[in-house]
N, C-alpha and C positions, 0 to 999 in steps of 0.2 A: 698835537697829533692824536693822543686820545680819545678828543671827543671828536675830532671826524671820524677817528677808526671807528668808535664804538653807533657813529653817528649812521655813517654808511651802512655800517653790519644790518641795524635796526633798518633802515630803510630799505635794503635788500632781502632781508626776509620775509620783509609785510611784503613787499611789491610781487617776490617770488608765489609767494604763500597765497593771494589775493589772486595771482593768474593762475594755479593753483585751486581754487575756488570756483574760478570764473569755468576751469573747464571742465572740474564735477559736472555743475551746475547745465553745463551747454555743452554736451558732449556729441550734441545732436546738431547742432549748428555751424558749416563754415568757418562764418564770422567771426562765430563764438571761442572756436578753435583756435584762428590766430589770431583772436587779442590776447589770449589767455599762452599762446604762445611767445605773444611780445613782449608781456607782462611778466613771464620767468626767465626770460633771456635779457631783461632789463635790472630783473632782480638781483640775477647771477652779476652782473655790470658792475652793479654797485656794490656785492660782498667785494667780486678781485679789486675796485679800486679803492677800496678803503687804506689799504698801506702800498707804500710802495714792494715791498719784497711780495704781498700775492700777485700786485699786478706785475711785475718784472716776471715772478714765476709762471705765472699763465700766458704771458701773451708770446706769440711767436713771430713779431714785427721787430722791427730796425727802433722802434723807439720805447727809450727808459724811462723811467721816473725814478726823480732821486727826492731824496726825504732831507730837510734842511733841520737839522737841533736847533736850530738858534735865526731870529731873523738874519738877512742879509741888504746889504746895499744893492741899489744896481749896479754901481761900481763894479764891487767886489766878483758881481755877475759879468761884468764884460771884460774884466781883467782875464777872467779864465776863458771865454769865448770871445774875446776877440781876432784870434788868430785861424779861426777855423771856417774855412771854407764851403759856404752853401750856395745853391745852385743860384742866390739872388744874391749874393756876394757875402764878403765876411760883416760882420754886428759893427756898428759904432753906436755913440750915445747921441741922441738929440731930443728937441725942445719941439714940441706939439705946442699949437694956441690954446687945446684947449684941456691942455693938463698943467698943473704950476711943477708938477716933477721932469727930469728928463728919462726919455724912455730908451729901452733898449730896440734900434731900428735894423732890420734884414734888408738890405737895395742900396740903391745909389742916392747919394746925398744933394745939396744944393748944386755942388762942383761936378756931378757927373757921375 
C-alpha cells in the first residue's frame, strides 16, 4: 500500500504541477486554459486516491474504498457479499473461458 500511496502522491503532483505550468505558460489561450485545467483536476484525482481514507474523506458519493492488509480470496470476498442486494441481483462466483480463476459475477446466472 506504500508504494502506490507514495506512487500516486508523485504522480498527482507532476500532473497537478505540469497543468500548473501549462497555464503560466498559456494564459492567453482557451485551449490552453482547459487542458491545463484538466491537468490539475487529474492531479488532484490522483493525490485523493492514493489511500483509501483521502479518498473516503473527499468524496461525497455512495461509494467506499476499502484498504485490504493482507491479500484475499475471492471466496472470502463473496462470503461477505454474497448476501447483498444490487439492482442486477446479488454476487455469485463463476468460471469465464477466458480466465483459469473464478470470478466474482453481478446478474443472472446460466439457470436464470
Amino acid at each position: 500500500m506504500d508504494v502506490r500511496k507514495w506512487t500516486f502522491r508523485i504522480v498527482g503532483v507532476i500532473v497537478a504541477l505540469l497543468g500548473g505550468l501549462v497555464l503560466l505558460k498559456g494564459y492567453e489561450s482557451m485551449i490552453l486554459i482547459t487542458v491545463a485545467t484538466i491537468l490539475i483536476i487529474v492531479g488532484v484525482s490522483f493525490w485523493m486516491a492514493a489511500t483509501p481514507e483521502s479518498y473516503n474523506a473527499g468524496s461525497s458519493d455512495m461509494v467506499m474504498m476499502i484498504g485490504m492488509g493482507q491479500p484475499k480470496k475471492i471466496e472470502d470476498i463473496y462470503e461477505a457479499y454474497k448476501n447483498v442486494e444490487t439492482p442486477l441481483g446479488s454476487a455469485w462466483l463463476g468460471k469465464f473461458r477466458t480466465m483459469r480463476a473464478k470470478a466474482m459475477v453481478f446478474g443472472p446466472n446460466a439457470q436464470g
